[in-house]
N, C-alpha and C positions, 0 to 999 in steps of 0.2 A: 547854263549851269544854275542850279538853284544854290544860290548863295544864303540864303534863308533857315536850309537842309545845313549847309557847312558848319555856320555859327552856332548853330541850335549843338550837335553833336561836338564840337567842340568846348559851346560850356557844360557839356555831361562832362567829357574826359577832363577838363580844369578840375573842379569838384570831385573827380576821382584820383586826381593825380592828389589833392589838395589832402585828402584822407591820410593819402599814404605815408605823409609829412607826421603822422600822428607817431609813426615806430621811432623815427630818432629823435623827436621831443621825448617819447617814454628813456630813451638811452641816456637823453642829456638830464633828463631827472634824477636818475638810477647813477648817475656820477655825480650827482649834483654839479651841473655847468650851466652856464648859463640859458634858459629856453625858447630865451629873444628871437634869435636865430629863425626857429620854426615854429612859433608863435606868428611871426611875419610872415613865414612862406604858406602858411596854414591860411591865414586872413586874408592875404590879397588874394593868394590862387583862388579860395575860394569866393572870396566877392566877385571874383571878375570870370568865375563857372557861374554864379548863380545870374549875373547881368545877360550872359551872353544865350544861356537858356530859358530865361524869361523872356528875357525882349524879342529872341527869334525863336521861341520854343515852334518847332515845326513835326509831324506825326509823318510826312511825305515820304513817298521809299527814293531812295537814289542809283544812280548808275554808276557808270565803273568811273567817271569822269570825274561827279562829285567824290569817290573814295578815294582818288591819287589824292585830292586836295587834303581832304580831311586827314591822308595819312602822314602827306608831306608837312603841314599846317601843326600837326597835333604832336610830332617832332621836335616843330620849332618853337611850342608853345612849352613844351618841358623842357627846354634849354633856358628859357627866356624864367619862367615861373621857379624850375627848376632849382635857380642860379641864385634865387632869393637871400638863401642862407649864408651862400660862399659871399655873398655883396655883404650880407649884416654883420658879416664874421671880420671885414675889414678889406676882404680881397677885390680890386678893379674890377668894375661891370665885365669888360674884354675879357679878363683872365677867369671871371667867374663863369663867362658864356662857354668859354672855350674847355675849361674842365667838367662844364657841368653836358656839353655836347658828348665829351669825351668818355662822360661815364655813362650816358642811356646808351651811346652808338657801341658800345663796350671797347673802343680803342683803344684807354689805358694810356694815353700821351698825357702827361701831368705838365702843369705851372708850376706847380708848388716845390719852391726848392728846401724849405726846410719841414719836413714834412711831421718829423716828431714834435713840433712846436702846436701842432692846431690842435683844439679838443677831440676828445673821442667819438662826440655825437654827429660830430662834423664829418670824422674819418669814417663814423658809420655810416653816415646818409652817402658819401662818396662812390663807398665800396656795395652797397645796397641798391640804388638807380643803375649801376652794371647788372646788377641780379634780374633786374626788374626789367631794363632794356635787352639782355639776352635774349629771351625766349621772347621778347616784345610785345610793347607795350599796349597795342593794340589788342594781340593774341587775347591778353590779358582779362584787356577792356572788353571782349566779345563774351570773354568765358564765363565772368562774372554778371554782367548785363542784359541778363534775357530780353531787354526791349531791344541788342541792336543783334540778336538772334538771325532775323529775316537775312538781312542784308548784309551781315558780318562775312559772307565768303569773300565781297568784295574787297572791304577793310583787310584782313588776310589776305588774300591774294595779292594785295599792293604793298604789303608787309613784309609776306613771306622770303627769307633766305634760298635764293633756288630757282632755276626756270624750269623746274615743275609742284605744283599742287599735290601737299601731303594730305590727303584722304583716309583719315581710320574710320569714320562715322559718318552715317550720310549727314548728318546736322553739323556745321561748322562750328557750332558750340558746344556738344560733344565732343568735337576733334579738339578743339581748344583748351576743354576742361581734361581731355587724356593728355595732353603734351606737357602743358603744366602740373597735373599729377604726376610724370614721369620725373620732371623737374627737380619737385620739391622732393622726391622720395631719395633720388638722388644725392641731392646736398645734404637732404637728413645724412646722408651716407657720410660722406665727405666729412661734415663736421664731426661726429664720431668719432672719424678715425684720426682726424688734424688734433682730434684732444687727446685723447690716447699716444699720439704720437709726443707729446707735449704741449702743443698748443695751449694757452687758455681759451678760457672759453670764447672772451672778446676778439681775439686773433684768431680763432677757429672760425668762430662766423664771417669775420669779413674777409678772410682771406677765402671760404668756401665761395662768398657773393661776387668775388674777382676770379674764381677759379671758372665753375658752373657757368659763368655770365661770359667767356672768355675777355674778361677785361683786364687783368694785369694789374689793378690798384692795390697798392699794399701800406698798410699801415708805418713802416717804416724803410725811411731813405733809400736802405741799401736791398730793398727787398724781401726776395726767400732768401736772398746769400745771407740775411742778418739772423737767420736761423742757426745756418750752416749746420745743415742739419742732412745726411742721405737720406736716411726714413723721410722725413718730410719731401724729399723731393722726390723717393719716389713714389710717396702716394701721390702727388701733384699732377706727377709723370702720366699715371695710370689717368686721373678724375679730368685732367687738359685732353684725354685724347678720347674720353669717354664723351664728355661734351662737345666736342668737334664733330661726333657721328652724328648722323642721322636720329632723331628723338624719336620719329614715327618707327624707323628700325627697330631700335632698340624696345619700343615697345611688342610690335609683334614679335621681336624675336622670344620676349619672355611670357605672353600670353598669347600666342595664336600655332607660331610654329618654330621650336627651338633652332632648326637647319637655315632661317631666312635671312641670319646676320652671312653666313658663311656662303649665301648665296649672292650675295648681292653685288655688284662690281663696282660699284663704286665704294664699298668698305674696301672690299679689297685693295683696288686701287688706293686709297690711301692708307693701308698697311701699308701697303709694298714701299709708297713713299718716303713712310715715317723708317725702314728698315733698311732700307738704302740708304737716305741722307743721314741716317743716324751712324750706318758703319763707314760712310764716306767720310763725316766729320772727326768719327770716332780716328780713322787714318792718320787724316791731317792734323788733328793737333795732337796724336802719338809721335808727327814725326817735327813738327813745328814749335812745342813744348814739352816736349818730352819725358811727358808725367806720365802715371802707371798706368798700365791699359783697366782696371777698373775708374781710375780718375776721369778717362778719357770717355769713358761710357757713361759714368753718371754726367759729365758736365753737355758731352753731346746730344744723348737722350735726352734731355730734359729742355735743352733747349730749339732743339730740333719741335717737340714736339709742341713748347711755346709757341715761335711763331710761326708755324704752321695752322694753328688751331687759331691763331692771334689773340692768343692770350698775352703774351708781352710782358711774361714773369720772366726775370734774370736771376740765374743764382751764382753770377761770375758777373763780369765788365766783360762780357765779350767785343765789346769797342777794344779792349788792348791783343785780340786775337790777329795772328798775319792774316793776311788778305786773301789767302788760300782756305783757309777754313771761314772767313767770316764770308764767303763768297757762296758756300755752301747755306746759311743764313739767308741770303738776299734771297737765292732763288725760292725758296721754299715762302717768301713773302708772296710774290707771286700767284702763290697757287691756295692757301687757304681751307679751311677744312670742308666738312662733306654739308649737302644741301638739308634744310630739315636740321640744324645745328646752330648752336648761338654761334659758329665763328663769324668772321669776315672771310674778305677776301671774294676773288674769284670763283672761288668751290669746285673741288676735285673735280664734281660731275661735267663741270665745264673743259676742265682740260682735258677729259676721259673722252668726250664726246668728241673735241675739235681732234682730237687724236685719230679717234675712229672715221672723222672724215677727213681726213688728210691721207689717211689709209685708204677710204673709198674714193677719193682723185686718183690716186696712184693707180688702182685696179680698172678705175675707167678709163685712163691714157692707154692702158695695155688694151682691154675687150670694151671699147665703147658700145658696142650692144648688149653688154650683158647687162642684165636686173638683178644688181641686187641691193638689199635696201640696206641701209645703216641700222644694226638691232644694240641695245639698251636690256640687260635684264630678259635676254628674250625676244624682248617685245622688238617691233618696227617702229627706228624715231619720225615721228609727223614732219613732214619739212617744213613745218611754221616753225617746232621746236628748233632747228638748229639755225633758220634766220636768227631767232631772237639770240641764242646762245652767240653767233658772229655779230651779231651786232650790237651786243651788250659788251661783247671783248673788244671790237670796233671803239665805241663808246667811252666805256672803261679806260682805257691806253692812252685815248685821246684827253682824256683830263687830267691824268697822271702828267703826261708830257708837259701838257699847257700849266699847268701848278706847279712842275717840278722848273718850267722857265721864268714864270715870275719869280717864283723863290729865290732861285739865284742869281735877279737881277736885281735883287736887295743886299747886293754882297757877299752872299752866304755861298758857303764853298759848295762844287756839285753834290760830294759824296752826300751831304747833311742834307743839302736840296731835293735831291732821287729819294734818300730816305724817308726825310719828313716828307714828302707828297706821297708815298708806297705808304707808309706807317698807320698815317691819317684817313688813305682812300678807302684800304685793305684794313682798316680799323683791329691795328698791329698790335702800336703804342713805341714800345722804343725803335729809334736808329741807329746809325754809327756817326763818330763826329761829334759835333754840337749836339746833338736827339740823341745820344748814347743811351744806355738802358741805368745807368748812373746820374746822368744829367737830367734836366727838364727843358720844356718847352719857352720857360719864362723870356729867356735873351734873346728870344726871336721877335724880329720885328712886328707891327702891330697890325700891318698887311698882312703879312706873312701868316697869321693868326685868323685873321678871317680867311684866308683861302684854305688856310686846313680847315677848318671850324665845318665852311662848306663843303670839303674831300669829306670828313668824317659821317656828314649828314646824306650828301648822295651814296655814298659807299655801304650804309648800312639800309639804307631803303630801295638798292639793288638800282642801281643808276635811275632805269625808267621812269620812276615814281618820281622824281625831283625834277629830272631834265625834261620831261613832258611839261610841266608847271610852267615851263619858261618860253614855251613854242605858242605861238601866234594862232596856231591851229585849235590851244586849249581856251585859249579864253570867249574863242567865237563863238564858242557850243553856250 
């Protein structure tokens, strides 16, 4: 492993994260607040990019080995840098790692229990690092950076949401400058309309950098419900499940060929998801609280397609829901939105595909000579892809399990326990119980807070990229 290559590329990304520090110092001028904050995070990030690019400045190309490192590294280095602000602002190192992890991985699981109390530059930079950590930070770093051009498929590839490779350009930085254009055109969107709909302008943008980003941060306590607003939910409805699809999708569908969205099975499949669980929910709490069937639709839709997408917006206490409809909630944690999408989670493609081979067992117990292969879009899936897809579910479930038993071996009741480790891994945000979508993560023990901290950081850099870091096998190279 060239360790040399690691440091050098990681004090590029310091120094670029350190930039970006520059938009809510402008915020906290523009309210006149204090600038301390990100005056500090601006200084040390970048003394300590410009240290670690000097001292190892390295020109070497790398392999796929050095980019797990540099991806998983460069992660933990915007948590730690990141967190600058939340520490100057008063909040504990823990609780500041833990919200600041919360917001690049876009999980949306907060400490912060009084949440109108902080400055606005602060609630900006909160809801901003979801924006940023969405579409991911690397992506980013490739798109802008033509010196890491060459070698940026790898950095993406260890990135990337999904067990397969979105390809619009043969150049990776092309692909990365069209995703991110798709991005920002979008939220352009989004804010628009959240202003129009009433938003100010300050709560249109950060709530669009919680929406786009699927992270769930919201500038006030109680949420979207402090709106209570249906327009607002249902533009949210729409822009949560817009960003849940596929981004490479969605672009060819609007520049290459209009019929490719409606071709594709894994949109489909999570339509079909979102319209199910929606008129499922929609059932159970017509017959559980029996409010008017348009009540039922706005409060199901919306949250269906929440945390589905794991965006982790509430616009109810669905913690006070019976267990028959909050049950229809869990599963859809589970499953997560589509690959090629700022969600979390497992992603549709995953459950679509172990599907289709659960289907292909079945037809080979009946004709064990027959050939026929597993097809995807068409296509025939390679049997490396659906190793990785079961062993990433393997993987996956296994650390769920193992976080979900230390958890509640700190006391903590199971339900909250299941939750916070699903919330955290599948980079949710709220649970039920203690982690309600009303509550915060602050009463949770201080263990308990590094093991999410860790669920939220392997969860969003797609298990492999993290749990490779820790095998014996990587450090020998």
């Amino acid at each position: 492993m060239n360790h040399k290559v690691i440091f050098s590329v990681l004090g590029i990304f310091l120094r670029f994260l350190g930039l970006i520090m520059i938009v809510p110092l402008l915020v906290a001028l523009y309210y006149n607040e204090s600038p301390v904050p990100f005056l500090a995070g601006i200084s040390l990030t970048e003394l300590a990019g410009i240290y670690l690019w000097s001292r190892y400045r390295s020109d070497d190309d790398w392999k796929l080995i050095e980019a797990f490192a540099i991806v998983a590294f460069s992660w933990l280095a915007a948590m730690f840098f990141g967190a600058i602000p939340f520490i100057t602002e008063g909040i504990s190192p823990l609780n500041a790692f833990f919200e600041t992890m919360s917001g690049f991985t876009t999980t949306g699981s907060s400490i912060l229990d009084d949440i109108e109390s902080y400055s606005k530059s602060i609630l900006f930079w909160r809801s901003m690092i979801i924006w940023v950590g969405g579409m991911g930070i690397i992506v980013l770093f490739v798109a802008i950076l033509p010196k890491l051009a060459i070698a940026g498929r790898q950095l993406v590839r260890a990135e990337a949401p999904g067990p397969t490779e979105e390809k619009i350009k043969p150049r990776i930085r092309e692909t990365a400058k069209i995703l991110w254009m798709v991005y920002v055109v979008i939220s352009a969107l989004l804010v628009a309309a959240l202003h129009l709909a009433g938003m100010s302008t300050y709560d249109a943008v950060t709530h669009m950098f919680a929406t786009m980003g699927t992270g769930g941060f919201s500038t006030y306590g109680l949420g979207i419900a402090a709106f209570n607003s249906p327009l607002i939910e249902a533009i949210l409805t729409l822009f949560m499940f817009v960003a849940g699809a596929n981004f490479a999708l969605l672009y060819r569908t609007l520049y290459t060929d209009h019929r490719t969205i409606f071709r594709d099975e894994e949109f489909k499949f999570y339509t079909a998801i979102v319209v199910v669980a929606t008129a499922v929910l929609l059932l159970t709490l017509r017959q559980d609280i029996g409010a008017d069937p348009l009540t039922c639709l706005r409060y199901s839709a919306f949250q269906v397609v929440s945390l589905l997408t794991t965006t982790g917006f509430a616009s109810t206490d669905f913690n006070l829901w019976p267990d028959s409809s909050r049950i229809v909630l869990l599963l859809v944690m589970f499953i997560g939105g589509c690959a090629g999408s700022t969600a979390g989670g497992p992603k549709v493609i995953r459950v679509l595909l172990l599907l289709k081979y659960a289907r292909w067992e079945l037809f080979r117990s009946i004709h064990p000579k027959a050939v026929k292969p597993i097809k995807f879009n068409g296509k025939t899936v390679p049997g490396n892809t659906m190793q990785e897809v079961i062993s990433f579910v393997v993987i996956y479930f296994l650390v769920f399990v193992v976080s979900t038993f230390f958890i509640s071996l700190m006391g903590i009741d199971i339900l909250t326990s299941i939750t916070a480790s699903i919330t955290t891994l599948g980079n949710i945000g709220p649970g039920f119980n203690l982690v309600g979508p009303m509550a915060s993560f602050n009463g949770m023990p201080a263990l308990a807070k590094v093991i999410m901290i860790f669920n939220m950081w392997i969860g969003r850099l797609e298990v492999f990229t993290v749990i490779v870091i820790f095998t014996l096998e990587f450090w020998k190279k």
